[in-house]
C-alpha positions as CSV (number, residue, x, y, z in Angstrom):
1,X,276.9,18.2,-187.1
2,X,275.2,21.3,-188.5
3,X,276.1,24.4,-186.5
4,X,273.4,27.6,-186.6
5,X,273.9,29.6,-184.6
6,X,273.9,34.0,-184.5
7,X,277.4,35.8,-183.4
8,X,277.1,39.3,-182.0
9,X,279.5,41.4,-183.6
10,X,278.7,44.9,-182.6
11,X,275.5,46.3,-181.4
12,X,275.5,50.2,-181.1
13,X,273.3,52.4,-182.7
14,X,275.0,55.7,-184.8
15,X,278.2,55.7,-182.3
16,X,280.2,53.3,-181.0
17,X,280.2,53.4,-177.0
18,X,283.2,51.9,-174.8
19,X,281.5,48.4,-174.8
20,X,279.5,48.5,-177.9
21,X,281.2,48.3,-181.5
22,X,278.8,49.7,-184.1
23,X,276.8,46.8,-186.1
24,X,277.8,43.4,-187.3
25,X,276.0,40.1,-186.8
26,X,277.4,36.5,-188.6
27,X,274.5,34.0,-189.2
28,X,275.9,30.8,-189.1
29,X,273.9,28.6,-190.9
30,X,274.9,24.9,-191.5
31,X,278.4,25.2,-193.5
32,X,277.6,28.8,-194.8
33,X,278.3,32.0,-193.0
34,X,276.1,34.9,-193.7
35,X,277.8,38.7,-192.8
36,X,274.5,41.2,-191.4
37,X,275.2,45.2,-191.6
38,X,278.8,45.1,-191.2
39,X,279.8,48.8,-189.6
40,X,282.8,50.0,-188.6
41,X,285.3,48.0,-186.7
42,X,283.5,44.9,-187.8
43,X,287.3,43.6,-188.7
44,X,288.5,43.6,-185.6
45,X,285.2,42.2,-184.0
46,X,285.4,39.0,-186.2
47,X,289.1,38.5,-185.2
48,X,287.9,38.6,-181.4
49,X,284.8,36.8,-182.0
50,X,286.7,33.8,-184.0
51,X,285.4,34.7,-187.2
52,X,287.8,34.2,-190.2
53,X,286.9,35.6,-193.6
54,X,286.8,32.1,-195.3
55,X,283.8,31.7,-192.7
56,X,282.1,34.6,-195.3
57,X,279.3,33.3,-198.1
58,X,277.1,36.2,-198.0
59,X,276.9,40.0,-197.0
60,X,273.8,41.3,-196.5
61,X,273.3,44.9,-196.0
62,X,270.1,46.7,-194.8
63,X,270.7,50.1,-195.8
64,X,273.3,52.5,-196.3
65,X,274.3,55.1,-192.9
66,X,277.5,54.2,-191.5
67,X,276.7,52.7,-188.9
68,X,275.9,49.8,-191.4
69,X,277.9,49.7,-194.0
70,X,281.1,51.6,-193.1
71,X,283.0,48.1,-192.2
72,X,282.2,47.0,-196.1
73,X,285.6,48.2,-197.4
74,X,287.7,46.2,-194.6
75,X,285.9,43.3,-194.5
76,X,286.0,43.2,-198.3
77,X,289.4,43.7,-198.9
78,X,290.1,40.6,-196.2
79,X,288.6,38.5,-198.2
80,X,290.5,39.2,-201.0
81,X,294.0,39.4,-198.9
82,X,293.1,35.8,-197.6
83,X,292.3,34.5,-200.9
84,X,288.8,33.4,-199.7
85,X,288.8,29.6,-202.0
86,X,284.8,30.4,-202.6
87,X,282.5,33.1,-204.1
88,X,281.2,35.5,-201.8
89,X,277.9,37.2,-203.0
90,X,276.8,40.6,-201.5
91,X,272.9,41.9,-201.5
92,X,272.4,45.5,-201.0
93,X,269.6,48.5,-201.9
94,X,270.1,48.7,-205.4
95,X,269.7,52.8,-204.6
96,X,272.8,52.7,-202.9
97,X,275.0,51.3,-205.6
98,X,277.2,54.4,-206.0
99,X,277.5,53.9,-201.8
100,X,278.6,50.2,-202.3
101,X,280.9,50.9,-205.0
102,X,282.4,53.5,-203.0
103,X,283.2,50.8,-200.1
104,X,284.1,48.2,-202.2
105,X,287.1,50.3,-204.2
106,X,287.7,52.8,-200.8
107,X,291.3,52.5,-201.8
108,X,294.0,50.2,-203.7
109,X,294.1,46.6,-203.5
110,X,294.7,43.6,-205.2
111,X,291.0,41.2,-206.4
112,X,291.3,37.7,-205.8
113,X,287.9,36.4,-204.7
114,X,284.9,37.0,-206.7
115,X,282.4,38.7,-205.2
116,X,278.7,38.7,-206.7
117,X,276.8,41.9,-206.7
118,X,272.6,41.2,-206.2
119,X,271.8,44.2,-205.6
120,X,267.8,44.1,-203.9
121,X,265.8,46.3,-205.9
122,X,261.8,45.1,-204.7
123,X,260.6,42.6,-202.2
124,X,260.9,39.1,-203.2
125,X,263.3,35.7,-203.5
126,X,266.9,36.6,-203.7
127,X,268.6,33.3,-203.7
128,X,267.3,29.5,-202.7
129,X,270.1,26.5,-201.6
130,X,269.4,23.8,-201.2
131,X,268.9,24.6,-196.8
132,X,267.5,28.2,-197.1
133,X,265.8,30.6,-199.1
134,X,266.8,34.0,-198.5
135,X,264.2,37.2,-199.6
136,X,264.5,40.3,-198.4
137,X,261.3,42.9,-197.6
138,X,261.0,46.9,-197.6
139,X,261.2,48.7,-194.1
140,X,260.4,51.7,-193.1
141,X,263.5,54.5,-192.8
142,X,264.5,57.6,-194.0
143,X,266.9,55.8,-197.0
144,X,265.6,53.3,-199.0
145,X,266.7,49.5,-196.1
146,X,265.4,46.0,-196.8
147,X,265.3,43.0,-193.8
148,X,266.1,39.5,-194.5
149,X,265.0,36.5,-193.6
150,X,266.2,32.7,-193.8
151,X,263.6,30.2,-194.0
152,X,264.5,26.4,-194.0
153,X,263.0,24.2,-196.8
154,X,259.8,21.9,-194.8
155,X,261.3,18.6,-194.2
156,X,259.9,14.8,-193.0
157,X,259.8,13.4,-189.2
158,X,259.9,9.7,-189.1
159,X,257.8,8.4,-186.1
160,X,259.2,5.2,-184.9
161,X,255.8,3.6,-184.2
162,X,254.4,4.0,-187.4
163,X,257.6,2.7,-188.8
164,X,257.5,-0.7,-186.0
165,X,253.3,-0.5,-187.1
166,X,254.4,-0.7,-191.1
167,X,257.3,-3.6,-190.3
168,X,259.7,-1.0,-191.7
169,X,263.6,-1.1,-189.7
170,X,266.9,-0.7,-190.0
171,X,267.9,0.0,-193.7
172,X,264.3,-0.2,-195.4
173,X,263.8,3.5,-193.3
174,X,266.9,4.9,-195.2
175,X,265.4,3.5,-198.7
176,X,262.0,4.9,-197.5
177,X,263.2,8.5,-196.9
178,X,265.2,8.1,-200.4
179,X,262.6,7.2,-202.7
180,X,259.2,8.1,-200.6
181,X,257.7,5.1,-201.1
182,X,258.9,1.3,-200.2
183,X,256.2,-1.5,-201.2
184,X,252.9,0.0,-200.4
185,X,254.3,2.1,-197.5
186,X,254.6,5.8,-198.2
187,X,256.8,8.1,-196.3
188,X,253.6,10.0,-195.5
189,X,252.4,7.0,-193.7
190,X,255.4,6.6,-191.4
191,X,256.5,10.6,-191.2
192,X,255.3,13.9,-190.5
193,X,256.2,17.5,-191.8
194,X,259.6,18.8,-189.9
195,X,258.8,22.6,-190.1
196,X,261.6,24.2,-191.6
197,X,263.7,27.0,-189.2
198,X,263.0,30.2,-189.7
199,X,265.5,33.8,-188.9
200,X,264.8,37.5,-189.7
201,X,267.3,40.2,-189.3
202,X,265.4,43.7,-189.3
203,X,267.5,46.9,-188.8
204,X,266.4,50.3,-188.7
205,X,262.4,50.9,-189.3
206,X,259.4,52.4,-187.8
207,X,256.3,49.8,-187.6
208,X,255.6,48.7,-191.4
209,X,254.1,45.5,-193.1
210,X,257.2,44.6,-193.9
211,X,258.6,44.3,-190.0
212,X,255.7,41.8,-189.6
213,X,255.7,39.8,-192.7
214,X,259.5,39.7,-191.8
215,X,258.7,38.5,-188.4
216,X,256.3,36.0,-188.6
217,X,256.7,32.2,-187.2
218,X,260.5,33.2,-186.9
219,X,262.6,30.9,-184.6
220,X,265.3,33.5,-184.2
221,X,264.4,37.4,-184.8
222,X,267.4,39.8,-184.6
223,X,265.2,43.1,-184.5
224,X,266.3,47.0,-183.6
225,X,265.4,48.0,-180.5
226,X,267.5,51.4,-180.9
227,X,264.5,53.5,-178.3
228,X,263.0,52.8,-175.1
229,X,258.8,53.3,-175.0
230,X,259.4,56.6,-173.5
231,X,261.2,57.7,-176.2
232,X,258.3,56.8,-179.0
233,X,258.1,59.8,-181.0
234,X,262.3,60.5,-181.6
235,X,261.7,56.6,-183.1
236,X,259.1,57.3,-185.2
237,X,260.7,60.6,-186.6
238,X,263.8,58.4,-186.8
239,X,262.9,55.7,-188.8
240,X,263.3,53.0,-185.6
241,X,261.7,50.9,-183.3
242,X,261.4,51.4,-179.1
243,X,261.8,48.1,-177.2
244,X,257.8,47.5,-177.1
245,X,257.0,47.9,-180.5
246,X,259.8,45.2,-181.6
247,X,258.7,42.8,-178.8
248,X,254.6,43.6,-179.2
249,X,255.8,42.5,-183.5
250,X,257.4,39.6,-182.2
251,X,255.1,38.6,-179.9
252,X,251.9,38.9,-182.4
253,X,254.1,36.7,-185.0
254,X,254.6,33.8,-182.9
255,X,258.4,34.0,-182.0
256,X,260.6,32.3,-180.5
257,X,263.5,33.9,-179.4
258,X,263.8,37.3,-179.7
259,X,267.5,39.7,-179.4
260,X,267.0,42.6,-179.4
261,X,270.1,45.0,-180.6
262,X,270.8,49.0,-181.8
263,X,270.6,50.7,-178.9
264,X,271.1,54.4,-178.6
265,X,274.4,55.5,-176.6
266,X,271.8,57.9,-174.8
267,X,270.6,54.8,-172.9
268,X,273.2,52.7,-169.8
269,X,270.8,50.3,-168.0
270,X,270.2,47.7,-170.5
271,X,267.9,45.5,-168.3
272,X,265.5,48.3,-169.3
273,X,264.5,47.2,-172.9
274,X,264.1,43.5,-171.5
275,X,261.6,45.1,-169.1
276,X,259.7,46.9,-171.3
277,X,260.1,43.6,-173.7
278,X,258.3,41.6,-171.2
279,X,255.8,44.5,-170.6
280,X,254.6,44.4,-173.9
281,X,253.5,41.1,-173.7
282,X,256.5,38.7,-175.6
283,X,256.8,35.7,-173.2
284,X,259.0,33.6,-175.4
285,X,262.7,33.6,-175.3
286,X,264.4,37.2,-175.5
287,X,268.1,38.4,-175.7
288,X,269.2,42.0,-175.4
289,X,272.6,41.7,-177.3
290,X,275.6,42.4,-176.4
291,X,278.9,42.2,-178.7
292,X,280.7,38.9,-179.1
293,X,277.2,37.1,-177.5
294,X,276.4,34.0,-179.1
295,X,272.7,32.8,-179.9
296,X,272.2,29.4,-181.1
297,X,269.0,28.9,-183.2
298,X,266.1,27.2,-180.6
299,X,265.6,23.2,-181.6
300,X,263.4,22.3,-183.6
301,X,259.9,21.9,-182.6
């Protein structure tokens, strides 16, 4: 059975706190694990969250403070101590290079895994497999950050009684889905379009086209949260998000289920950003993250 499914690895914004690690979020998605913003202490975190390195495919980075990207040289060298059996491929701001290259040789070790550099340069398609296709899309920050976002090839429903209507059972509906057609029966007769699951990661930004074209029809959206409403104009001088803007962008975009993460150490009464959340108008699902929380993508429609 495919598992997808988001684990909370850390969720503080610039400084860890006693109960929040700085970021890191694993995207499980069907056998392939995908490694979001790993910041320091991200190591330990997978260890207590159950995360193994051989559970790594992909590290995506959003930009390069600390807070982000710090946890790069650990996690990097653990896949090479564990002799990781597959390629690992790592997406980045291509403006940061000299700060990835910096991470990735921080000190002495021994290379045993290959590990792809695709650098992300411009929006557009980084990589398509044969369950996602991953792009990434320019935000809004001081440094040059991209977001991500997953989306799930479109696939076929079959609809039992248009199958019993057609006379098509048991193996026929196997053949059927293989080869599209069986006699004069098309799958498009007997089936209708599965809509492909969507996910967005977006990390530090003010309000941009990017957040939104990001956003839109997402299942899951992982989206900073780092300010409450109060709090609007340190965001916007920032580069971040307050709790009403990211639920008002997922809300407009037709989300599902919304977790909100990044807060600010300034802020103890979480309950607060899942007030203003709902103030804003967002009535579907919502999460406000906390480490080693686990969000499983919503069922298909």
């Amino acid at each position: 059975m495919s598992v997808r499914e988001l684990v909370v690895l850390g969720t503080a914004s610039q400084v860890p706190t006693r109960h929040r690690n700085h970021n890191g979020y694993l995207l499980r998605w069907d056998g392939e694990g995908i490694l979001f913003d790993p910041g320091e202490g991200t190591q330990r975190q997978m260890l207590r969250a159950g995360v193994a390195a051989h559970d790594l495919n992909r590290i995506c980075v959003t930009h390069f403070h600390g807070d982000h990207s710090l946890g790069l040289a650990g996690v990097i060298q653990r896949i090479n101590l564990d002799r990781v059996p597959h390629e690992v491929t790592a997406h980045y701001p291509r403006s940061g290079q000299r700060f990835f290259d910096r991470l990735r040789y921080a000190t002495a070790y021994r290379e045993t895994v290959g590990l792809t550099e695709v650098p992300v340069a411009a929006d557009g398609v980084l990589a398509v497999t044969r369950s996602y296709t991953l792009e990434a899309r320019r935000l809004s920050h001081p440094v040059e950050s991209y977001g991500y976002r997953l989306t799930e090839p479109d696939g076929r429903r079959m609809l039992p009684d248009r199958l019993a209507a057609h006379g098509v059972a048991g193996p026929d509906v196997g053949r059927l889905q293989r080869h599209g057609r069986l006699g004069d029966v098309t799958l498009e007769d007997v089936s209708e379009v599965r809509r492909g699951q969507r996910f967005a990661f977006v990390m530090d930004t003010r309000l941009c086209d990017g957040v939104h074209a990001l956003a839109e029809g997402c299942d899951l959206l992982v989206i900073e949260s780092t300010f409450l409403d109060e709090d609007v104009e340190l965001a916007v001088e920032h580069g971040h998000l307050t709790a009403g803007q990211a639920a008002a962008v997922a809300r407009d975009a037709g989300v599902r289920h919304l977790v909100l993460t990044h807060f600010s150490q300034r802020y103890t009464a979480p309950e607060e950003f899942e007030r203003q959340a709902r103030a804003a108008g967002f009535e579907g699902e919502l999460t406000v993250a906390y480490d080693l929380l686990r969000v499983p993508l919503p069922k298909r429609r």
